[in-house]
C-alpha positions in Angstrom: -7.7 -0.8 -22.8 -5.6 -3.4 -23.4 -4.4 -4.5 -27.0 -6.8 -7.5 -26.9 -9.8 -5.1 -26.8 -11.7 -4.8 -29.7 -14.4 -2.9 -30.8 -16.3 0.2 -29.8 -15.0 1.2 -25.9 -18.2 1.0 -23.2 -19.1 4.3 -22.5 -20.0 3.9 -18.6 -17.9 1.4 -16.9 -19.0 0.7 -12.9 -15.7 -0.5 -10.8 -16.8 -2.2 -7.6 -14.3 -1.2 -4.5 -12.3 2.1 -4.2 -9.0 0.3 -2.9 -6.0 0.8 -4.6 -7.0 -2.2 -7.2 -10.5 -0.4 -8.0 -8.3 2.9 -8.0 -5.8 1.4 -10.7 -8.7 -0.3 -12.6 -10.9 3.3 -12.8 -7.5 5.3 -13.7 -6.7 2.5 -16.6 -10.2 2.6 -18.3 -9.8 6.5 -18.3 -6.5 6.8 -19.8 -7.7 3.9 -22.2 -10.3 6.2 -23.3 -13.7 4.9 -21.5 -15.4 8.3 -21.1 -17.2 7.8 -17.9 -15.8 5.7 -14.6 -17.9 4.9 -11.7 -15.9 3.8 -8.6 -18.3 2.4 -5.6 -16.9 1.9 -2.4 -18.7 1.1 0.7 -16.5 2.9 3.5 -16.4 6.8 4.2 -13.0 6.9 2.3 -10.7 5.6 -1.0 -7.6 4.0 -0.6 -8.9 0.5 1.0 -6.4 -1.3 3.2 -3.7 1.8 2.5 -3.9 4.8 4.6 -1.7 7.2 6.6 -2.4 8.8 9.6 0.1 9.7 13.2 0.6 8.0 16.3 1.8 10.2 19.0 2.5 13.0 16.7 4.5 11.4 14.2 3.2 10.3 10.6 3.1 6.6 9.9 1.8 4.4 7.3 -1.4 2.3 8.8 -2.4 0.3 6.1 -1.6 -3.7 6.3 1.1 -3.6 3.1 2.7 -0.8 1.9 4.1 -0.7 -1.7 6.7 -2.4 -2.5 9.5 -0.3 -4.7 11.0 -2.8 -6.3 7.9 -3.3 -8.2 8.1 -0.9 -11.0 4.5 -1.5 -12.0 4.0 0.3 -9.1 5.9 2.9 -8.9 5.0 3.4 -12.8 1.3 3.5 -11.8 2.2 6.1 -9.2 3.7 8.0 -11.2 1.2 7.9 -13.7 -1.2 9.4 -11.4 0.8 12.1 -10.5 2.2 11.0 -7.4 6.0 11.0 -8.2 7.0 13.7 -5.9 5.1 11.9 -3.0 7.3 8.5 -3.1 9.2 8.4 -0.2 11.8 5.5 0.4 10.7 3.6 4.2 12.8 4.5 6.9 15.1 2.7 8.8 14.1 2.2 11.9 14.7 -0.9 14.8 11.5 -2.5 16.2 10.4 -3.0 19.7 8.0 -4.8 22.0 7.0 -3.6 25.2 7.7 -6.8 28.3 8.5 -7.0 31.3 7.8 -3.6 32.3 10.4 -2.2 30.0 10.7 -1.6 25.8 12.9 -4.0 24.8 14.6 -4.3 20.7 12.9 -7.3 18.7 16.5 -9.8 18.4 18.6 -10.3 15.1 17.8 -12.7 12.8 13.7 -12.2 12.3 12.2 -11.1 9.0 8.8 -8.8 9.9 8.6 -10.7 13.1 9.3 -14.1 12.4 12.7 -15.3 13.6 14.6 -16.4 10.8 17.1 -18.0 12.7 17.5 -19.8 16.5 17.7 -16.3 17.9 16.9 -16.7 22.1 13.7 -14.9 22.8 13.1 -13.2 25.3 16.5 -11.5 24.8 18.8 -11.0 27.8 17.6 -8.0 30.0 
């Protein structure tokens, strides 16, 4: 709990939502000493938005964000859960777009899709 807490701790705290922000919140009570943590989540699974599963063979990260290293609240809170020797820096790797009949590379100068500069699209084939 945090140093603004006082009094006696609750001794049954309910979190609402197993993503990883009802996952932080339930791991934070414990630690802080709350003896018993509910977490309800309404899909089959935990995690929320951030999964990992294989297309064509090969493991990829699914989820719509993926945690950002540079934030070492995060990689503290991982960590702190035990998952140290699971953090795995992204890898490198040129992106695509099938047109035209043909897999073509994305062109210079876009950040996560969005061109960043006056780069021609379509590129050149």
């Amino acid at each position: 709990m945090s140093a603004a807490h006082t009094g006696p701790l609750p001794r049954h705290v309910v979190v609402v939502g197993g993503g990883i922000s009802g996952l932080a919140a339930a791991w934070f009570l414990t630690s802080g000493g709350v003896p018993r943590v509910t977490v309800l989540e309404a899909s089959s699974r935990l995690g929320g938005k951030l999964y990992a599963d294989e297309i064509a063979g090969v493991p990829v990260d699914l989820g719509a964000e993926s945690m950002l290293a540079r934030r070492p609240e995060a990689v503290g809170l991982a960590r702190a859960v035990g998952l140290a020797d699971a953090l795995q820096p992204p890898a490198t790797a040129s992106a695509s777009l099938w047109t035209r009949g043909a897999l073509r590379p994305m062109p210079k100068g876009h950040l996560m899709g969005v061109p960043g500069t006056s780069a021609r699209w379509p590129p050149p084939a």
